[in-house]
C-alpha positions in Angstrom: 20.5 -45.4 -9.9 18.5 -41.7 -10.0 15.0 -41.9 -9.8 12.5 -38.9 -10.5 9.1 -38.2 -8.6 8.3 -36.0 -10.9 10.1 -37.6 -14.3 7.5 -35.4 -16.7 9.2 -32.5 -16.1 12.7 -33.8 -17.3 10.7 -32.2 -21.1 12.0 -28.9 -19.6 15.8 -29.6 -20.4 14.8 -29.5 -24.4 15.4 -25.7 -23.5 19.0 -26.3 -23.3 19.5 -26.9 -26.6 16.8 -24.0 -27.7 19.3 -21.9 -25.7 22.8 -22.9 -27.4 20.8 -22.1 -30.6 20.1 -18.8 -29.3 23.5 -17.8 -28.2 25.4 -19.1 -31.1 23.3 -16.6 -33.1 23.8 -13.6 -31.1 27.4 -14.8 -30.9 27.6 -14.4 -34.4 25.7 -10.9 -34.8 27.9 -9.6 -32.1 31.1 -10.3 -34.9 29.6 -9.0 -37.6 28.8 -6.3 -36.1 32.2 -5.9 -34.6 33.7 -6.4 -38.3 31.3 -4.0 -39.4 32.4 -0.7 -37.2 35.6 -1.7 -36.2 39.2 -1.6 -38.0 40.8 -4.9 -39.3 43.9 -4.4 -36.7 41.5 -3.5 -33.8 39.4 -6.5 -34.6 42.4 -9.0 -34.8 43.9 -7.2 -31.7 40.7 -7.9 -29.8 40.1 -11.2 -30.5 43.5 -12.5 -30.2 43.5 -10.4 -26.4 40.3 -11.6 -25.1 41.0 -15.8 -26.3 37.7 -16.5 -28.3 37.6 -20.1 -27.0 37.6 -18.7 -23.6 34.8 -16.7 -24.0 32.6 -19.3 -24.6 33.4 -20.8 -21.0 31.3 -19.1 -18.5 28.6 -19.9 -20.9 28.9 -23.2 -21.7 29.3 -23.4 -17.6 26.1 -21.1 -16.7 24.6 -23.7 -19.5 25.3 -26.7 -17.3 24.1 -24.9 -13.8 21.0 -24.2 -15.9 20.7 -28.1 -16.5 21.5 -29.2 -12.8 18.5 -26.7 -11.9 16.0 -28.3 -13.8 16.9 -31.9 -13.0 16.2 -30.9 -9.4 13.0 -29.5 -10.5 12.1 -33.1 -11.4 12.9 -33.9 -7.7 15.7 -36.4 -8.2 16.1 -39.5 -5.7 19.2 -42.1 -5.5 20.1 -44.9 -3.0 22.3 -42.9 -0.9 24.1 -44.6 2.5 23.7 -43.0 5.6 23.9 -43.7 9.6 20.6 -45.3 10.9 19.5 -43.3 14.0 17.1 -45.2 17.0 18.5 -48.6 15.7 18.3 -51.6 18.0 20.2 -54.3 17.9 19.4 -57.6 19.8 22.6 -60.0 20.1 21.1 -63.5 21.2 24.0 -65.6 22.2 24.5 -69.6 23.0 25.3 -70.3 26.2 25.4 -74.7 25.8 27.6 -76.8 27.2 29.2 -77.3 23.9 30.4 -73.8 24.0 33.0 -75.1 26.4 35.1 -76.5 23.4 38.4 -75.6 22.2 38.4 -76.1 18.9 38.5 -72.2 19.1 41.3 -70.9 21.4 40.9 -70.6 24.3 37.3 -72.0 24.1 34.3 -71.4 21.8 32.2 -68.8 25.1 35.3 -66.9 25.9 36.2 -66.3 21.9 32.7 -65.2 21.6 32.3 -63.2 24.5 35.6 -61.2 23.0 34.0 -60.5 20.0 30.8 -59.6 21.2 32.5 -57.2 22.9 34.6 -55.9 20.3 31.4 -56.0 18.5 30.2 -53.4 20.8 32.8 -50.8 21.2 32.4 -50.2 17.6 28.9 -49.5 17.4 27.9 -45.7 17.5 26.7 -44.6 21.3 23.1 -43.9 20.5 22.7 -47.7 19.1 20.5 -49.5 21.6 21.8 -52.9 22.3 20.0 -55.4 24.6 21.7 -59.4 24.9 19.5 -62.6 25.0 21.3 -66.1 26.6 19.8 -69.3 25.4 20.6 -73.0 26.5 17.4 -75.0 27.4 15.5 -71.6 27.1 16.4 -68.3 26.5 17.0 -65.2 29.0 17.0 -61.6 28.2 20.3 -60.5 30.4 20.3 -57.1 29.2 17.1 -55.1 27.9 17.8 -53.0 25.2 20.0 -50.0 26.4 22.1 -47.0 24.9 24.7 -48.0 28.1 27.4 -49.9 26.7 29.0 -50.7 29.1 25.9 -52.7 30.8 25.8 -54.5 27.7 29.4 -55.6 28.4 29.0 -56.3 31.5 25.9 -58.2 31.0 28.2 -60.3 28.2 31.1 -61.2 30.6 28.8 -62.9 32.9 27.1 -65.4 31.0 27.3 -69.1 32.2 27.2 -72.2 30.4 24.2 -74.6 31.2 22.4 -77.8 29.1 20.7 -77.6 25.8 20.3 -76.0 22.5 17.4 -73.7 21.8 18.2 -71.8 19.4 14.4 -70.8 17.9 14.0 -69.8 21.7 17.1 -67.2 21.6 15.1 -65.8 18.2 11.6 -65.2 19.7 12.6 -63.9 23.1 15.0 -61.5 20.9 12.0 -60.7 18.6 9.4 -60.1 21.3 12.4 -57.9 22.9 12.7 -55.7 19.6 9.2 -55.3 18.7 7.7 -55.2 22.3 4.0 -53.8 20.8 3.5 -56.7 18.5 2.6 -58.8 21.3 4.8 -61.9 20.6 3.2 -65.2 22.6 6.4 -66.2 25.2 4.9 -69.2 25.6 6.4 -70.7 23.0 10.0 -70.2 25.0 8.4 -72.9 27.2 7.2 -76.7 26.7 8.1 -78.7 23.3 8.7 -76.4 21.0 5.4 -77.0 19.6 4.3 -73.6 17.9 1.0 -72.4 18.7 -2.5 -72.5 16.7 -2.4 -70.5 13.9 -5.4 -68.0 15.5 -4.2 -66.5 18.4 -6.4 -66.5 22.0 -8.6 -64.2 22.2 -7.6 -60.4 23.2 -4.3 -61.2 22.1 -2.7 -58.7 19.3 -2.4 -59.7 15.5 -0.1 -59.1 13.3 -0.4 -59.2 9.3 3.2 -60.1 7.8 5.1 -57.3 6.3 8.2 -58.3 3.6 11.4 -59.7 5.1 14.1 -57.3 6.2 11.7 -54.3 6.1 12.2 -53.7 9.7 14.8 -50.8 9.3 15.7 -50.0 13.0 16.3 -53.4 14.6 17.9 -57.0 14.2 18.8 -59.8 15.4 22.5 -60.8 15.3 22.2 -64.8 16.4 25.4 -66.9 17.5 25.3 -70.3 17.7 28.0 -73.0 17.6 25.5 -76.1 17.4 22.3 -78.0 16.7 18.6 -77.0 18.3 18.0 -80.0 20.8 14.8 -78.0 22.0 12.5 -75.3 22.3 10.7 -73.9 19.0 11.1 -75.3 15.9 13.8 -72.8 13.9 11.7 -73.2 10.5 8.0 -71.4 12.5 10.7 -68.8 14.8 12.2 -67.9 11.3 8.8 -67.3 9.7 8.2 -65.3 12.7 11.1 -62.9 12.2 10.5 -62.8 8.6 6.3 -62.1 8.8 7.7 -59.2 11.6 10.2 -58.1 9.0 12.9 -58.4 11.0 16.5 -59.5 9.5 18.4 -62.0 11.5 22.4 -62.5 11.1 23.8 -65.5 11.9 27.2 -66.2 13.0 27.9 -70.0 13.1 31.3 -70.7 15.8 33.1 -73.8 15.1 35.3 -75.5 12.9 34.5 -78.1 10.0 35.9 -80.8 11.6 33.9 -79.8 15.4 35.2 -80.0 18.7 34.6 -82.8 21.4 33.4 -81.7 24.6 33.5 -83.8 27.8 31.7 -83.1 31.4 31.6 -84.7 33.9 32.6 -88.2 32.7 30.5 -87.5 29.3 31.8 -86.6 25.7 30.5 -85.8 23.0 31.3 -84.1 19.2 29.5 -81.0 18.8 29.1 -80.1 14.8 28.0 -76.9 13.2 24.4 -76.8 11.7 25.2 -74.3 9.0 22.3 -74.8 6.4 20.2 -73.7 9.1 22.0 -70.8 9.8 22.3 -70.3 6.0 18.1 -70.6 5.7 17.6 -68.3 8.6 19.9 -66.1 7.3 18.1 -66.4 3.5 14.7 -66.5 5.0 14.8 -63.2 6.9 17.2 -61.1 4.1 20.1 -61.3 6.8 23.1 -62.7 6.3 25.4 -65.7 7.4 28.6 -65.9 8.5 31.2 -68.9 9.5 33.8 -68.0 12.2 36.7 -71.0 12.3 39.1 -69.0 14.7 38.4 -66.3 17.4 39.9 -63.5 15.0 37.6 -64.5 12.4 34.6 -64.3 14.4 36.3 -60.4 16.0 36.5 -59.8 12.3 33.1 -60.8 11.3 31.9 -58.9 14.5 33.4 -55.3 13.4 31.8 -55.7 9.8 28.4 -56.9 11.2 28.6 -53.4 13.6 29.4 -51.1 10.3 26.8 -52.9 8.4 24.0 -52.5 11.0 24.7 -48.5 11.2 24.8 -47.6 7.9 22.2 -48.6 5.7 21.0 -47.3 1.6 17.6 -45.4 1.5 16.2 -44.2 -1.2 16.4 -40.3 -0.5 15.5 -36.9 -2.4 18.4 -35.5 -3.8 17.2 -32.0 -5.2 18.9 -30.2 -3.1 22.3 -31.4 -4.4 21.7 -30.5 -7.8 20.2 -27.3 -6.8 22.8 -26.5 -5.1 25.3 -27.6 -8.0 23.6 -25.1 -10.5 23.7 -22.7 -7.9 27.2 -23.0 -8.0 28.2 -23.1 -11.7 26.3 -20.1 -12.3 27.6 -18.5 -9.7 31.1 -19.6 -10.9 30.5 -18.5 -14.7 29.2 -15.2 -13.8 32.5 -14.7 -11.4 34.9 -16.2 -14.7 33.3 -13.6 -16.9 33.8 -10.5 -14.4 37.3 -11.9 -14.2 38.0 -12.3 -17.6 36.0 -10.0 -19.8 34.1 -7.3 -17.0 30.8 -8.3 -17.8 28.3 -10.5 -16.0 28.0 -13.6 -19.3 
């Protein structure tokens, strides 16, 4: 959809019409006045040489060049998709003991840890990727960096250990991204209680801005289970939403679950997708359900398109100034061609 910043000015195409009037009568003086001095044969002769439907061409195109000029007069905009430069993108991986199952081949960590990785490869060099672990708490592994191949590394040596704290993955990955909003990490610590709704004093404040506004960072969050502790996911998704921040999750795991024993334990580990679905919802990201280790590479190479390009609303007057540069440039160079004249 075209927008105008300057829509008033669209009254200046009402010469267009002002000007067909205008031609059509010197088009008709200009044969009458042929008719007038000129003998019948001549006449027919000339007419039939020089293709009268023809000569109304370069015209009719000058006409339209005319048009595109004065639309970009009016300083057209359109959503338009283009690469994101200085993006940032925070991928906030589980690391619990239930990502040891197998109902993904060969198990839940290594599938993921391959698609992270493809996940990586395809996003463009200056992207600047950083990794956050969580289990019990969460750990930033790799601060955010244009190095790839740290990121990779820093992705193939993640360990499994106990617990679930998934809200503790977001806010570490938040305070990561947006390092001068002066995110409390002291909520990655205790019960998972959030803190009082003032904040200490000397400490930074932060007035919410609308979900997904954030346009040069996210939060891609994968998670095969339930929270079991840390912060609450409902306060660490108003968090990324107040901040503007878009979180996409990828839920690992198939419908039925996977048991996973240790150590003389067992246990079935299930998927908590409406979570993932409201954090997803909440913060204008997206969710997405991997059931096989190519599903989650696939899901992986769509998330690292999707993240690079995004639609902004952009000026376009400099297209259609350039396309009635063109087309008047094109009907003057039809009527040298044709009839050795300029229009």
């Amino acid at each position: 959809m075209i927008g105008f910043a300057w829509p008033e000015l669209l009254w200046l195409l009402l010469i267009l019409p002002l000007l067909v009037v205008f031609y059509l009568v010197l088009w008709r003086r200009h044969r009458a006045e042929v008719m007038r001095y000129a003998g019948l044969d001549m006449v027919r002769a000339a007419l039939a040489a020089r293709r009268p439907l023809r000569r109304h061409v370069p015209p009719l195109i000058y006409l339209l060049g005319l048009a595109a000029m004065l639309v970009a007069v009016a300083r057209p905009s359109a959503l338009v998709t283009l690469p994101v430069t200085d993006q940032t993108i925070l991928l906030a991986m589980d690391i619990s003991g239930s990502m040891r199952a197998t109902d993904i081949a060969p198990n839940r960590l290594a599938a993921a840890q391959a698609a992270a990785r493809s996940f990586v490869e395809v996003l463009p060099s200056d992207t600047r990727v950083g990794v956050v672990a969580f289990a019990a708490t969460a750990a930033l592994i790799q601060a955010p960096t244009r190095n790839h191949d740290d990121v990779l590394a820093a992705i193939d040596r993640v360990q499994l250990q106990r617990g679930t704290a998934i809200g503790s993955g977001m806010v570490l990955s938040l305070a990561t991204l947006l390092p001068e909003a002066g995110i409390d990490l002291r909520l990655l610590a205790g019960d998972g209680s959030p803190p009082a709704d003032k904040p200490p004093p000397g400490e930074p404040t932060h007035a919410p801005v609308p979900p997904g506004s954030h346009a040069y960072g996210a939060i891609v969050l994968l998670t095969d289970g339930e929270r079991t502790t840390g912060p609450p996911l409902d306060f660490a998704t108003r968090l990324a939403a107040d901040h503007g921040v878009r979180v996409y999750t990828v839920g690992v795991g198939t419908a039925e679950g996977g048991v996973v024993g240790y150590e003389g334990w067992s246990m079935r580990v299930r998927l908590d997708e409406a979570a993932l679905k409201s954090i997803a919802d909440e913060t204008r990201g997206e969710y997405f359900h991997a059931q096989s280790a190519e599903a989650l590479r696939t899901i992986y190479r769509k998330l690292g398109t999707r993240l690079t390009l995004q639609e902004r609303k952009t000026e376009v007057s400099a297209l259609f100034a350039a396309a009635g540069a063109a087309l008047m440039v094109l009907a003057a160079g039809l009527s040298m061609v044709w009839f050795r004249r300029i229009l």
